[in-house]
Legacy VTK file of the C-alpha trace (Angstrom):
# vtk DataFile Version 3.0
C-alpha trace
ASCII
DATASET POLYDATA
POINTS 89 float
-191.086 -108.641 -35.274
-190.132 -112.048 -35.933
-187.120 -114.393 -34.734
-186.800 -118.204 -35.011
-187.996 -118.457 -31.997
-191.110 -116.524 -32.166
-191.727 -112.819 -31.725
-189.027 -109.833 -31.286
-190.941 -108.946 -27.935
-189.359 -111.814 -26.366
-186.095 -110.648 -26.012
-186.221 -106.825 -26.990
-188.354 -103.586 -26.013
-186.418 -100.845 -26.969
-188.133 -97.926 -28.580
-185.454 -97.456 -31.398
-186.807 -94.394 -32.422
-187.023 -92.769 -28.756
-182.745 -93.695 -28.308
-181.934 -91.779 -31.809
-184.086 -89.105 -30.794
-183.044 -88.857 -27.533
-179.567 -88.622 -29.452
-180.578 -85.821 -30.809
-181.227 -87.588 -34.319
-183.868 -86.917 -36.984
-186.486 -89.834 -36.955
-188.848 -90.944 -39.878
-191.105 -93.437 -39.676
-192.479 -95.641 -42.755
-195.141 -97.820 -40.554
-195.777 -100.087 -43.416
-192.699 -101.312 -44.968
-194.971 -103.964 -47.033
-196.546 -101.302 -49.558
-195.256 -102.345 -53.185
-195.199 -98.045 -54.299
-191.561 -96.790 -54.124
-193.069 -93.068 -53.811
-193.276 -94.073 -49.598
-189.217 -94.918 -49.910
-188.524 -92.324 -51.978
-190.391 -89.840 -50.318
-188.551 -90.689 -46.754
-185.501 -90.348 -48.565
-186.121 -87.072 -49.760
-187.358 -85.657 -46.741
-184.395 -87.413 -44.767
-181.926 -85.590 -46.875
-183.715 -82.255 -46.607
-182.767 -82.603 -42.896
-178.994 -80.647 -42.919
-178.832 -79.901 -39.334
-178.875 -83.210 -37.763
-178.234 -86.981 -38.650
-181.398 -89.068 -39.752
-182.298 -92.300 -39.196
-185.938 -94.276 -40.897
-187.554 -96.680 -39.215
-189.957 -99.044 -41.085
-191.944 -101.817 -40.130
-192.033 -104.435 -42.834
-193.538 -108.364 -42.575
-190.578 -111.110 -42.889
-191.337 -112.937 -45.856
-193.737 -110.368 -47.143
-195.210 -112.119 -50.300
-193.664 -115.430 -49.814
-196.922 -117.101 -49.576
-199.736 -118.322 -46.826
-197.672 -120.061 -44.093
-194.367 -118.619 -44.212
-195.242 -114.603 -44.690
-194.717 -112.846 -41.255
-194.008 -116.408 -39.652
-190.178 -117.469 -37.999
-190.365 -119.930 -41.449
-189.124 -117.471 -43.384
-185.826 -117.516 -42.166
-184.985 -120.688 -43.792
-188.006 -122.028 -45.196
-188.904 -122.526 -48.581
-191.205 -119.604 -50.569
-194.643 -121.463 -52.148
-194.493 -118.797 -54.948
-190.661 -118.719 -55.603
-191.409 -118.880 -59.630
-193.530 -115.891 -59.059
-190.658 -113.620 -57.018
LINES 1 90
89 0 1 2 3 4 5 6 7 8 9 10 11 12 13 14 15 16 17 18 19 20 21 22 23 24 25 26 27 28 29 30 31 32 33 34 35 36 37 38 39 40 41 42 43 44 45 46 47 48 49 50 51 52 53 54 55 56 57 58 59 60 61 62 63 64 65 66 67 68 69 70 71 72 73 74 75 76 77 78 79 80 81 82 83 84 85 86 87 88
């Protein structure tokens, strides 16, 4: 929830998942994006394509910059700044 100017709650509210399911849409949440295991993405996946009856659309929360190192990870830096632990990517 990150922009260069600061936090996503500055300029937007909207429940995402509410409009799509308002819409009449499937919704699956992943509420941490960060986790290394593929099983959570694979496993949303699977279940989204299971769904036959109606569109589906999943949500995750992730950190911007996740892993790029103290003072950038989940800061408006990592839009342009530069990753302490680039070698280790």
């Amino acid at each position: 929830k990150i922009t260069i100017d600061g936090t996503t709650d500055l300029a937007f509210s909207e429940d995402v998942g509410a409009r799509f399911a308002a819409y009449g849409w499937n919704v699956l949440r992943i509420e941490n994006g960060d986790v290394t295991s593929s099983n959570v993405f694979e496993q949303a996946v699977a279940e989204a394509k299971s769904q036959t009856e109606k569109p589906t659309i999943i949500i995750m929360k992730t950190t911007i910059g996740n892993g790029a190192g103290a003072g950038v990870e989940g800061t408006a830096k990592a839009h342009g700044g530069k990753f302490s632990n680039l070698e280790a990517i």
